[in-house]
N, C-alpha and C positions, 0 to 999 in steps of 0.2 A: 258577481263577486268582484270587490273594488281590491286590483293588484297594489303592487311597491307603490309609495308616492316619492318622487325624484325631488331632488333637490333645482334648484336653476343652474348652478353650476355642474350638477352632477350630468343635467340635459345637455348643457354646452359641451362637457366633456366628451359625452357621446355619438353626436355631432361630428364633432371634430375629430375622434377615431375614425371613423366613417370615413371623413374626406382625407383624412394622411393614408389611410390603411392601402394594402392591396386587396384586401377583402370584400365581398360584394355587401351590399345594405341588409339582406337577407341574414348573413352571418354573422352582421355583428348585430341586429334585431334579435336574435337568436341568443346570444352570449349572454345578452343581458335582460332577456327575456321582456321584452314588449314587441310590441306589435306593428309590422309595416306602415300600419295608419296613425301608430302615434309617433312614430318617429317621422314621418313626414310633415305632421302637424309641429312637432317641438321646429322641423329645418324652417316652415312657414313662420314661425313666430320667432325664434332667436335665431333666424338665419348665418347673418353672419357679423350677430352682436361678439365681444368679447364679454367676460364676466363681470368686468367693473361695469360696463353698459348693459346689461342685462338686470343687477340690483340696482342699478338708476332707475330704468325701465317700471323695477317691479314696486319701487320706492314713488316713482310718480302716480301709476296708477294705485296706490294706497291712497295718496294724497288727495288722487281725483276723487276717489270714489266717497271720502271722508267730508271735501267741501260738498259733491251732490245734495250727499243725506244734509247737510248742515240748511243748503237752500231749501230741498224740499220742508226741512222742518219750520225755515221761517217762511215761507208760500203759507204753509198747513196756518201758522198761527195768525198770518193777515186776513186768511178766508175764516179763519175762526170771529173774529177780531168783526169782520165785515157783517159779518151775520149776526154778530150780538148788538151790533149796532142798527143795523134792519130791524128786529126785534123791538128795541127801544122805542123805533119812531112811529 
């Protein structure tokens, strides 16, 4: 069963209780109900981004992932392209 999904600022927020708080990771894990390993995973990935650097972050990797598909689509149509040409001769 797939829990809350966080926002990026809502992870940074969390994070960042964590490290002002006197509280231990455990407790505020707890408060906000996830889990030791995913809030260990959020400190690994937006460690010690701020939130305007963390929607850059999330905004590049949109961007990357959108030229990939775009290459892989033109790769697909040269090997298309190459084989109908094989074909012909």
């Amino acid at each position: 069963m797939k829990g809350k999904r966080h926002t990026t600022e809502q992870k940074i927020r969390i994070l960042r209780e964590a490290e002002l708080s006197d509280t231990t990771i455990l407790d505020v894990c707890r408060s906000h109900q996830i889990s030791e390993q995913t809030f260990h995973r959020w400190k690994r990935e937006f460690g010690m981004l701020e939130v305007d650097q963390a929607k850059q972050l999330k905004e590049l990797k949109r961007e990357n992932g959108r030229l990939k598909r775009m290459l892989a689509d033109e790769m697909l149509g040269k090997e298309l392209l190459k084989e109908a040409l094989e074909k012909k001769l």
